[in-house]
C-alpha positions as CSV (number, residue, x, y, z in Angstrom):
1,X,120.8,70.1,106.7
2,X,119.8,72.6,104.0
3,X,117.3,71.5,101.3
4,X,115.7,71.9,98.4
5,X,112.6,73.2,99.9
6,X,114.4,75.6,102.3
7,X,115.9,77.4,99.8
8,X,112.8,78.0,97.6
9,X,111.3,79.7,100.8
10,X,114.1,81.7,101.0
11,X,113.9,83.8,98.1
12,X,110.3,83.7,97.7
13,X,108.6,87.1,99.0
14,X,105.0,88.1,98.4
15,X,105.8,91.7,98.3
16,X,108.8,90.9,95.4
17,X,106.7,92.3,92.7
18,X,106.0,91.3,89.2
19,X,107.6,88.0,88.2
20,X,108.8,89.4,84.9
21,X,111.3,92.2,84.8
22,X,110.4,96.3,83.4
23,X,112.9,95.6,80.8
24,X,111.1,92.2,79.4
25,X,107.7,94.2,79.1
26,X,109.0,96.4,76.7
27,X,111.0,93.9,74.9
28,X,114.6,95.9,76.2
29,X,112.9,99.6,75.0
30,X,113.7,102.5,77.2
31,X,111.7,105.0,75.4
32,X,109.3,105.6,72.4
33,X,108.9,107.5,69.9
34,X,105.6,108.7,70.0
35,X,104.1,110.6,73.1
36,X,105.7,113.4,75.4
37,X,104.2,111.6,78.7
38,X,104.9,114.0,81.2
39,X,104.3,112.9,84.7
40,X,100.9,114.8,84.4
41,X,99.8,114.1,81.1
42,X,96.5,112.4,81.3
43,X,95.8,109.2,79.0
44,X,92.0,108.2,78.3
45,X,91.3,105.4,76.7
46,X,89.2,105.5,73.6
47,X,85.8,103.6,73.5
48,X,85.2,101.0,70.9
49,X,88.2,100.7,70.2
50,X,89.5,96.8,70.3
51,X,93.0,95.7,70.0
52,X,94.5,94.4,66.8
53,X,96.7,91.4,68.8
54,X,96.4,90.6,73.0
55,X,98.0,92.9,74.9
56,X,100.1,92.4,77.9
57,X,98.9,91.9,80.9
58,X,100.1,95.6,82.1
59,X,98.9,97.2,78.9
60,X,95.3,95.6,79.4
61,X,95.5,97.4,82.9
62,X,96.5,100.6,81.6
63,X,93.3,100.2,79.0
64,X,91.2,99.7,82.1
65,X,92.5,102.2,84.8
66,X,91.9,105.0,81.8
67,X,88.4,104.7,81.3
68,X,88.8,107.5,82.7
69,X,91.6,110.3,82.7
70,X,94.1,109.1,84.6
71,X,97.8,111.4,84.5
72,X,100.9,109.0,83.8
73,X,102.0,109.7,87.1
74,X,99.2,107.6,88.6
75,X,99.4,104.9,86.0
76,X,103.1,104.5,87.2
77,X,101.8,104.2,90.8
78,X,98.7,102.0,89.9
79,X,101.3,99.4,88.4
80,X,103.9,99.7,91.0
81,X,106.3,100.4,87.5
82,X,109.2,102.5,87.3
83,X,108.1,105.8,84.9
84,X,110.5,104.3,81.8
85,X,108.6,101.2,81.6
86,X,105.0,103.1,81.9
87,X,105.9,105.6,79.4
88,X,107.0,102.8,76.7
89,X,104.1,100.8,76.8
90,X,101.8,103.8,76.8
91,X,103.6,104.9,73.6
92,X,103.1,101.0,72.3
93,X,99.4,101.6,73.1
94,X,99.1,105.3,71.8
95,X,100.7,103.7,68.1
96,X,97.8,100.9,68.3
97,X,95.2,103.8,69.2
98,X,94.0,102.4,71.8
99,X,94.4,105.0,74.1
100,X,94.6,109.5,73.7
101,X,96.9,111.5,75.2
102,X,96.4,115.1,76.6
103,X,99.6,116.8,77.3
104,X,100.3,119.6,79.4
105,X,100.5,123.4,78.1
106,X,104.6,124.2,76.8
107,X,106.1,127.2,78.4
108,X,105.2,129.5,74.9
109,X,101.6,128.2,75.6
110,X,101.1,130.0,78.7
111,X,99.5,132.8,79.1
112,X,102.0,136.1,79.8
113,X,101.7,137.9,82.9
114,X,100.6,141.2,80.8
115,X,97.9,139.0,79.5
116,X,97.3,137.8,83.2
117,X,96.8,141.4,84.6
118,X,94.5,142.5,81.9
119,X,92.6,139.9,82.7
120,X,92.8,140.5,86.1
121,X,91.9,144.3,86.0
122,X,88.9,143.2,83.8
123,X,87.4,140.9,86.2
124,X,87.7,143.4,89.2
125,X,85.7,146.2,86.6
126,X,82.5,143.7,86.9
């Protein structure tokens, strides 16, 4: 006969992930509005700083893996998160200030290739 008890074993998995769904972290949010986060932006978290209200348990995580600069790429990976959830509460904590983002060079940011081979050409003259 099939009980109670035999059923609760059968969906229970130790490798099902986080009990609470992405979408209930971010309170149904699928992007922000403030932050580009690339996948290889880095985030740092900014000392002294202290948070206005708790923070979720994900967002206090993200405080602690960026004592250091960390990309968002990694972030994603350290929270086993998909990159939609990551990015929304890393905009959430980027409003409270609690962390600084350093985004990637745009294409008009690079350098040009003429400006590449001058440089170039001036380093092989030493």
């Amino acid at each position: 006969m099939y009980t109670s008890d035999t059923a609760d074993e059968a969906w229970y998995d130790d490798d099902a992930g986080p009990v609470a769904r992405p979408y209930t972290m971010t309170g149904g949010r699928t992007a922000t509005d403030r932050g580009r986060f690339d996948l290889i932006s880095l985030v740092v978290a900014r000392r002294g700083v202290t948070p206005a209200v708790p923070l979720f348990p994900e967002q206090a995580r993200i405080v602690e893996l960026c004592h250091h600069p960390v990309s968002v790429a990694e972030v994603g990976a350290e929270l086993d998160l998909p990159l939609g959830t990551v990015r929304v509460l890393l905009g959430d904590l980027l409003t409270a200030g609690l962390i600084e983002t350093h985004e990637p060079p745009t294409l008009s940011e690079l350098p040009t290739a003429d400006l590449l081979e001058a440089i170039l050409v001036g380093l092989r003259a030493l």
